[in-house]
N, C-alpha and C positions, 0 to 999 in steps of 0.2 A: 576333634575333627569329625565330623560328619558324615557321614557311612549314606552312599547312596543304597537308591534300589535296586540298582546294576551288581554293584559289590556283593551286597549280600544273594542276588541270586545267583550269581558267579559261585561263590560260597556254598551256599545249598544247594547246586547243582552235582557239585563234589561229592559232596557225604550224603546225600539221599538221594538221587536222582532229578532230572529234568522235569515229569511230571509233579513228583512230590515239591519240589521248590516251586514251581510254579502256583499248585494248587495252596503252597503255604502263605504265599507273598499277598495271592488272590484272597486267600484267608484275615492277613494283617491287614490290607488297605480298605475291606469292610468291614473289620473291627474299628477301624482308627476312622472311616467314616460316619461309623454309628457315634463312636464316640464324640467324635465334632459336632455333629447332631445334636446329640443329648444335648452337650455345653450350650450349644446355640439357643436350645428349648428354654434351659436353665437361665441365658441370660435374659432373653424374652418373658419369661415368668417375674425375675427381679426387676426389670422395667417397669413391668407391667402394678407389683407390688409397689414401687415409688412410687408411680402415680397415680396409684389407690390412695397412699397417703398423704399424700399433695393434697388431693381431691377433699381426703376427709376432715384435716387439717382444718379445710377452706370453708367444709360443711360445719363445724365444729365452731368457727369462728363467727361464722354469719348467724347460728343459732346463741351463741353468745351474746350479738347484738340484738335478735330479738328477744330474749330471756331481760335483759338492763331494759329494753321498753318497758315489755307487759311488767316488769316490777314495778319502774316507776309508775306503769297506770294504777296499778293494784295501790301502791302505797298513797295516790292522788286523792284516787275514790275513796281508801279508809279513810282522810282526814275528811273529805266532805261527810261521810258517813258520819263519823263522830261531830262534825260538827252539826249536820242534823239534830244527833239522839240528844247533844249538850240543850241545843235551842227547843226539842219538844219536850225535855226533864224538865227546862226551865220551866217552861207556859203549864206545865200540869204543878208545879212547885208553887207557881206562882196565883196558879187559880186557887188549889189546897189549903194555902193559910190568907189568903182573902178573906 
């Protein structure tokens, strides 16, 4: 059952006086608002953390696609290359024993 504000300064009014319960309650409800605070910050932070990873994910993936390009350029041009060095080995091979 659930304990109001009323009740417990009803309560502390008894056993430590009128001011002291007041300034205690006055005490809890800006503990219990920093508190809620914090949490707020905190969930704001983990938002905010999700969709940094979202993001990088997203980054992570789009460089994946351009890494599969430039390989396959790189591996395009090494064949042209080598097919170059084949055809000028040939023509120096072929002049050599002429």
């Amino acid at each position: 059952m659930p304990v109001t504000e009323i009740e417990v300064y009803e309560t502390l009014k008894e056993h430590v006086g009128e001011k002291s319960a007041k300034t205690l309650l006055e005490f809890i409800n800006v503990m219990v608002e920093k508190e809620f605070e914090r949490k707020k910050d905190i969930l704001a932070t983990k938002q905010d953390i999700a969709e940094l990873r979202s993001a990088t994910k997203q980054d992570i993936a789009e460089l994946e696609v351009k890494i599969e390009r430039v390989r396959a350029d790189l591996i395009k041009w090494m064949f042209i290359f080598w097919a170059g060095q084949i055809g000028a080995l040939t023509a120096i091979l072929a002049l050599f024993f002429k």
